[in-house]
C-alpha positions as CSV (number, residue, x, y, z in Angstrom):
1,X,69.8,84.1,109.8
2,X,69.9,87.1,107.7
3,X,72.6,88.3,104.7
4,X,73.0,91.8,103.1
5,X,73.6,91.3,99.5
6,X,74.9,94.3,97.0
7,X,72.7,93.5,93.8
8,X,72.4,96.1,91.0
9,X,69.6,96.6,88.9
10,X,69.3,93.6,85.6
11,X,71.2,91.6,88.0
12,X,70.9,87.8,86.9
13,X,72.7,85.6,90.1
14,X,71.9,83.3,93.0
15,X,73.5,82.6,96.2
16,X,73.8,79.1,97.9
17,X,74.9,78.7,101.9
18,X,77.5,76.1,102.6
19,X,78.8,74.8,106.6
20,X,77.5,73.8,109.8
21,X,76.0,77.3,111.6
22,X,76.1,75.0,115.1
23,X,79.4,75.0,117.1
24,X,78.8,72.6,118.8
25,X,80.9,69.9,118.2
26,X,84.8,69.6,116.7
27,X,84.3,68.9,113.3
28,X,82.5,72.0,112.2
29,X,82.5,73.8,108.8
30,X,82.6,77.4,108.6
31,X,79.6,79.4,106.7
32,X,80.1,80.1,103.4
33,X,78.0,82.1,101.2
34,X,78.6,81.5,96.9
35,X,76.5,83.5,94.5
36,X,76.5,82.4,91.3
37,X,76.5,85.2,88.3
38,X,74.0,84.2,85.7
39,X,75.0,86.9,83.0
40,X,77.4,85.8,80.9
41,X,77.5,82.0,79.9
42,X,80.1,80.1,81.6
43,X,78.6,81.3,84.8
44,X,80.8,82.8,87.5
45,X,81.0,82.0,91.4
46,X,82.3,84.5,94.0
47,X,83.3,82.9,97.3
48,X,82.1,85.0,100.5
49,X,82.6,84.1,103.9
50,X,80.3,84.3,106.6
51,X,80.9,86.4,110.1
């Protein structure tokens, strides 16, 4: 599994993948994709979902 990710230049982040990729049972969690902004202290997350 690939991801397109919009980083400028001097970025400082990292992403982390969340869920269950498999459908193949009920109790599934959708992907979720959180990259973490290193830049400024106090750290930021952004919340992106997954198609």
């Amino acid at each position: 599994m690939t991801f397109d990710v919009n980083a400028s230049s001097g970025a400082r982040a990292w992403g982390i993948v969340t869920g269950d990729p498999s459908q193949d049972d009920g109790d599934d969690q959708f992907l979720q994709r959180m990259v973490v902004d290193t830049s400024a202290p106090g750290w930021s997350i952004a919340l992106v979902d997954v198609n």
